[in-house]
C-alpha positions as CSV (number, residue, x, y, z in Angstrom):
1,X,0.0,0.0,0.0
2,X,1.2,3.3,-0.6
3,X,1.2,5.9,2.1
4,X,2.8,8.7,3.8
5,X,6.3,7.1,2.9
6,X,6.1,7.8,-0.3
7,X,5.4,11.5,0.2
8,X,8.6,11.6,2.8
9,X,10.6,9.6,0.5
10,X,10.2,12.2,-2.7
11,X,10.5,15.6,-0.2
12,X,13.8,13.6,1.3
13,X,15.1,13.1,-2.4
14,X,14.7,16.4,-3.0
15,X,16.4,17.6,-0.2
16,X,19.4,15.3,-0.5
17,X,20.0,16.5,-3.8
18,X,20.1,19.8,-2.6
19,X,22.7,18.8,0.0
20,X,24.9,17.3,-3.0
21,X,24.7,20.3,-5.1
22,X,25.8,22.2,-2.0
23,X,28.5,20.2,-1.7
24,X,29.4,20.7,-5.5
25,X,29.5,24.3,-4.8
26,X,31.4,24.1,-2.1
27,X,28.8,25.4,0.4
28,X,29.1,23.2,3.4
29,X,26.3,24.8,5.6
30,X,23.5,24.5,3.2
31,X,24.6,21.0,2.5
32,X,24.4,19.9,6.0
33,X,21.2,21.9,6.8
34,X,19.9,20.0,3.4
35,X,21.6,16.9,4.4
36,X,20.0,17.0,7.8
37,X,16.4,17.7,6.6
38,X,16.7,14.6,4.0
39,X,17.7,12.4,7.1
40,X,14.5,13.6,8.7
41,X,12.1,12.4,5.9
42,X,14.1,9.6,5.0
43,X,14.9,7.8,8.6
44,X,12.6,10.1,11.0
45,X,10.4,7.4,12.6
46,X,13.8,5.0,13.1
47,X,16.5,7.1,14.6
48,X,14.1,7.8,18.2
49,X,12.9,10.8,19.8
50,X,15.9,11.8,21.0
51,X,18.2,11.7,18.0
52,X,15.2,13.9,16.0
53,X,15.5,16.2,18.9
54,X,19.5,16.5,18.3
55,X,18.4,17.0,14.4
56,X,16.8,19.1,15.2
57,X,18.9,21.8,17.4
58,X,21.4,21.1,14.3
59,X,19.4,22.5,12.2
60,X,18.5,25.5,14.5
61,X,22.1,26.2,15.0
62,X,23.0,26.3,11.9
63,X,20.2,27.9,10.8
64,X,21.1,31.0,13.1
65,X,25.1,30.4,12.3
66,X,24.6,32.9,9.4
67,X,26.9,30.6,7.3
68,X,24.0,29.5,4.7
69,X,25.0,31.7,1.3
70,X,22.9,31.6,-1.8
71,X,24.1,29.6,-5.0
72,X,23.5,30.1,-8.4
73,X,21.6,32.3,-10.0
74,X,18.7,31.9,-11.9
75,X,18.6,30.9,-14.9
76,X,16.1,32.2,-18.3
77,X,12.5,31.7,-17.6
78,X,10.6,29.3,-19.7
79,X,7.6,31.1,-22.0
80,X,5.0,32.3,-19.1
81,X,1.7,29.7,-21.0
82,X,3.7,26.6,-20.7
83,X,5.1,27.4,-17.6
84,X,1.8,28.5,-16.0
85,X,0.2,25.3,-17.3
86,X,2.4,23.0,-15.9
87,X,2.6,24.7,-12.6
88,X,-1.5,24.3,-12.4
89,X,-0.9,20.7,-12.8
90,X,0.2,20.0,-9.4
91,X,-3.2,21.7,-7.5
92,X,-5.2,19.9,-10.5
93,X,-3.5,15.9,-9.8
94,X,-4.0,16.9,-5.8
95,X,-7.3,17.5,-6.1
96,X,-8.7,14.9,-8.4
97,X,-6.2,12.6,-6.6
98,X,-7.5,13.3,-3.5
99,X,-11.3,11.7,-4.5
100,X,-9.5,9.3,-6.8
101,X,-7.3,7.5,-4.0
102,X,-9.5,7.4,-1.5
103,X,-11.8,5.2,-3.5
104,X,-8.5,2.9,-4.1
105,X,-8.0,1.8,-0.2
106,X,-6.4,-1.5,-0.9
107,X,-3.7,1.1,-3.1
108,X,-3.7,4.0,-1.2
109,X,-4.1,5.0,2.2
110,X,-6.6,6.9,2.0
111,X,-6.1,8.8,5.2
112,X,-2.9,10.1,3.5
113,X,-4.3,10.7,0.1
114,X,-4.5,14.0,-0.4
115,X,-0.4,14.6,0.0
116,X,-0.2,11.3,-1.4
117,X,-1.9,13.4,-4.7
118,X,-0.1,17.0,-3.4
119,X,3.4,14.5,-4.0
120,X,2.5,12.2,-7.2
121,X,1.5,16.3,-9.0
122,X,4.8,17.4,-8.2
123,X,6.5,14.5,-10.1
124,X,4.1,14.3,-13.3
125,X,4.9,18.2,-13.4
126,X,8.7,17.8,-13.5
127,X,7.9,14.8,-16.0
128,X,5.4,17.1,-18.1
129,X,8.1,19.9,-17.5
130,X,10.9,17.5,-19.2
131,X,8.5,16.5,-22.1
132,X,7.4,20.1,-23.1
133,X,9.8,22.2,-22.0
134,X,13.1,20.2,-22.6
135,X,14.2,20.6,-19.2
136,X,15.3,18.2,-16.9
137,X,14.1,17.3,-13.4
138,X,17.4,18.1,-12.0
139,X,16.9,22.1,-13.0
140,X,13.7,22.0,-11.0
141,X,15.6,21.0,-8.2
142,X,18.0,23.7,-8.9
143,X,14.7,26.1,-9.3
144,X,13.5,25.0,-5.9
145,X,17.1,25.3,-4.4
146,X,17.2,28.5,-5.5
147,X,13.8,29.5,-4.2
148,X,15.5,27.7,-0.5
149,X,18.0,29.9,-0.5
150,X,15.7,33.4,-0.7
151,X,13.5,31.8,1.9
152,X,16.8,30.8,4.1
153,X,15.7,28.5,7.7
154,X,12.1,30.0,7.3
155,X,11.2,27.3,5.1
156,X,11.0,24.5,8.1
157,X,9.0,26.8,10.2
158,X,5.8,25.2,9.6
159,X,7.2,22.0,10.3
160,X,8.9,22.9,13.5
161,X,5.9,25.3,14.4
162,X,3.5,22.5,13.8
163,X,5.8,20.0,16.0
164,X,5.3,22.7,18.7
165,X,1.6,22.5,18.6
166,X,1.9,18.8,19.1
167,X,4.1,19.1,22.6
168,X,2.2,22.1,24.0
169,X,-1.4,19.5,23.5
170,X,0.9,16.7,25.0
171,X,1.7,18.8,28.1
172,X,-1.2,19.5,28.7
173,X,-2.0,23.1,27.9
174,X,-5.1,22.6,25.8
175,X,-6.7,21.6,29.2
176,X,-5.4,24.7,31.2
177,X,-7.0,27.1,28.4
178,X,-10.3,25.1,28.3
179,X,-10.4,25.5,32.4
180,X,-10.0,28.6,32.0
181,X,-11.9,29.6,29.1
182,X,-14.8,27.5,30.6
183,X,-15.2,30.0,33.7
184,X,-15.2,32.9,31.2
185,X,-18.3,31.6,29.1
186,X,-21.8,31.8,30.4
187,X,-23.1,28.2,30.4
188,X,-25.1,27.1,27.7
189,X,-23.8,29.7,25.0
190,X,-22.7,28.3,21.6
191,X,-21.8,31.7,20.8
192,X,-19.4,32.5,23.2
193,X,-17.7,28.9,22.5
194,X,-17.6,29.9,19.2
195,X,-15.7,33.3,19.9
196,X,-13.6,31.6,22.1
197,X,-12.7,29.1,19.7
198,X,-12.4,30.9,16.4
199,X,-10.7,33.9,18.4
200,X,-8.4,31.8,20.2
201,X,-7.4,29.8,17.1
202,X,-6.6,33.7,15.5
203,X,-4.4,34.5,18.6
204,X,-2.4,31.6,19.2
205,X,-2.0,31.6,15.6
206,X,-0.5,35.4,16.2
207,X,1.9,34.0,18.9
208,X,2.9,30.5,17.3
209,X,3.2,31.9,13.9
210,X,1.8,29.0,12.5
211,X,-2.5,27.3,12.7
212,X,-1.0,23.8,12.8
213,X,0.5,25.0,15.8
214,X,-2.5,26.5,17.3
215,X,-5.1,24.3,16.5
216,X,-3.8,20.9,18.7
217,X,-4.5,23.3,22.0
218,X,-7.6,25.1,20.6
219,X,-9.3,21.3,19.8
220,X,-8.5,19.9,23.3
221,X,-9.3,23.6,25.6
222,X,-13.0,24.4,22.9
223,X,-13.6,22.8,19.9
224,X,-14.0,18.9,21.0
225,X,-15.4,19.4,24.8
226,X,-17.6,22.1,24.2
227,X,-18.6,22.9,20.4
228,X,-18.6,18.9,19.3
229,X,-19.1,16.8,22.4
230,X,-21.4,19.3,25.1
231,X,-23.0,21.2,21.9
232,X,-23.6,18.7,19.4
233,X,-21.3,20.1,16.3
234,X,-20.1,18.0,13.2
235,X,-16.5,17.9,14.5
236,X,-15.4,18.2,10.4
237,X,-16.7,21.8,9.9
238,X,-15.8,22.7,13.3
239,X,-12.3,21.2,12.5
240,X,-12.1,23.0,9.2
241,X,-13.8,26.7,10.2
242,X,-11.0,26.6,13.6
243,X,-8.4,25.9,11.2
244,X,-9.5,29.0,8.5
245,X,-9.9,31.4,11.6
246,X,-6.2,30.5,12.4
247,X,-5.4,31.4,9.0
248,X,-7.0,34.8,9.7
249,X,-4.3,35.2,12.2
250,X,-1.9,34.1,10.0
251,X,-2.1,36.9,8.5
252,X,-1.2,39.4,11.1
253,X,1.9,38.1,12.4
254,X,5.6,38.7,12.1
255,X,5.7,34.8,13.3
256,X,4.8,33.6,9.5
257,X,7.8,34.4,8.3
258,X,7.8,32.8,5.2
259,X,4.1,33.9,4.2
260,X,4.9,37.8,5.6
261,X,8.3,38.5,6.5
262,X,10.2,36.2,3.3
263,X,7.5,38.2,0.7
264,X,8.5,41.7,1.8
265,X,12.2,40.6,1.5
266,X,12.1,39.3,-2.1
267,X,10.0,42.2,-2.9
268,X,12.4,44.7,-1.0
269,X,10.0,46.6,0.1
270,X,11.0,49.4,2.5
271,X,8.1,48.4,5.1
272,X,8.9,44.7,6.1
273,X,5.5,44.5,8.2
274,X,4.1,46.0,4.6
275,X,2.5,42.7,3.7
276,X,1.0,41.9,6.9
277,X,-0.8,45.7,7.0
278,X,-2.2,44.8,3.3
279,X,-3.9,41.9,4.7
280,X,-5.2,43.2,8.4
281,X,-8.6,44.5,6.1
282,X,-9.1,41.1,5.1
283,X,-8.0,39.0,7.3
284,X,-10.3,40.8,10.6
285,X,-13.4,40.7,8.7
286,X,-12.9,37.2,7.3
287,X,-12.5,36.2,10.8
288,X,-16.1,37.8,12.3
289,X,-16.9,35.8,9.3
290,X,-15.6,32.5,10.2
291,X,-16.7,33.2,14.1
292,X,-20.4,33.5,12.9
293,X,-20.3,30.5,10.4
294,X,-18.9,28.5,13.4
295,X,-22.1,29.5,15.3
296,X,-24.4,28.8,12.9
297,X,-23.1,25.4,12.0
298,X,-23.0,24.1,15.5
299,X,-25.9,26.0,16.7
């Protein structure tokens, strides 16, 4: 059966040949910051909690060293149809692989399917990208490289941000904030569950940087005791509204690097909070928004 493996396996090739063309050009911090994150994907769930834990500091310290450089430059841009074509591939084969394989369970675990679709649209677009455009996979990598190396150590935020989610809901703190968000909302009222739980999702969004993060300790403290179990909600749209109100707070905060901080570098702009005071007029009424359709669901 194919499952998450194979998406780890393709995201770790990608990175180890990212970590050899460093080490072509000479640049031994990018190749062990590469190197490392391949290990990750590739032998993750093997090497034990403790040596992931080491991995990771590694990468943190180098990450902060200052000794990543950028490589090559880029190189002549393909005609903007093509190229715009086969980069819609990839969101097309998620999609429709996402319905496809979870009808193929003795294939595909269908748990897994939808970045088991995210990971098979990558490769048929560097395929499609060789076929029509006459360039090889390996200059995607370098494409991607080079698109690593304007983003810098911002690029595993998620990931890390995301793992940080997971240990603050193992500790415990999900419960702390549902005691004490519990005493704060008169009994009985979806509504203020709902406020609590969209706004909440926004704010630790603001301070984690990252929904992922957020939405392990907004789930345990107000979405699954109160909005699903005491109030009756669907827990899918409860899940899936929580998660878009995080997004709102996405959007306000310095701690999203790579979605606000990374932009306004490649752009230069002279106001590197510029992108994140573009978005504050959609992201606050998108978030009454999301607060109300969380009601209205559950109530």
């Amino acid at each position: 059966m194919i499952g998450i493996g194979f998406v780890y396996c393709v995201a770790g090739s990608f990175f180890a040949t990212c970590a050899i063309l460093g080490l072509a050009d000479r640049r031994w911090a990018n190749t062990l910051f590469h190197g490392l994150l391949a290990t990750s994907f590739f032998a993750g769930d093997r090497i034990g909690d403790l040596s992931n834990g080491v991995l990771v500091l590694a990468l943190v310290a180098i990450a902060t060293s200052g000794r990543m450089r950028r490589g090559e430059t880029a190189e002549a841009a393909a005609p903007h149809g093509p190229l715009l074509a086969l980069a819609l591939v990839i969101p097309a084969v998620a999609l429709g692989g996402t319905f496809l394989f979870k009808q193929m369970p003795a294939l595909v675990d269908s748990r897994q399917a939808t970045l088991i679709a995210l990971a098979t649209g990558v490769l048929l677009a560097l395929a499609l990208c060789w076929a029509v455009l006459r360039r090889t996979p390996l200059e995607g990598v370098r494409a991607g490289r080079r698109l690593l190396d304007e983003i810098g150590w911002a690029a595993v935020m998620p990931q890390l941000l995301a793992s940080l989610g997971a240990v603050f809901a193992l500790a415990g703190v999900g419960e702390v904030v549902g005691g004490l968000v519990g005493q704060a909302i008169p009994a009985g009222s979806v509504l203020g569950a709902a406020i609590a739980y969209g706004l909440g999702m926004a704010l630790f969004t603001i301070v984690m940087g990252n929904a992922f993060a957020a939405f392990p300790v907004m789930a345990a403290a107000v979405g699954i005791p109160l909005l699903v179990r005491q109030y009756g909600g669907d827990p899918a749209p409860v899940a899936a509204i929580g998660m878009l109100a995080g997004f709102c707070g996405t959007l306000l905060t310095p701690m999203a690097a790579n979605f606000n901080i990374v932009p306004a570098a490649l752009l230069e702009l002279e106001d590197r909070y510029g992108v994140i005071r573009a978005q504050v007029a959609t992201a606050l009424p998108l978030l009454l928004f999301n607060i109300l359709l969380l009601w209205w669901v559950v109530r």
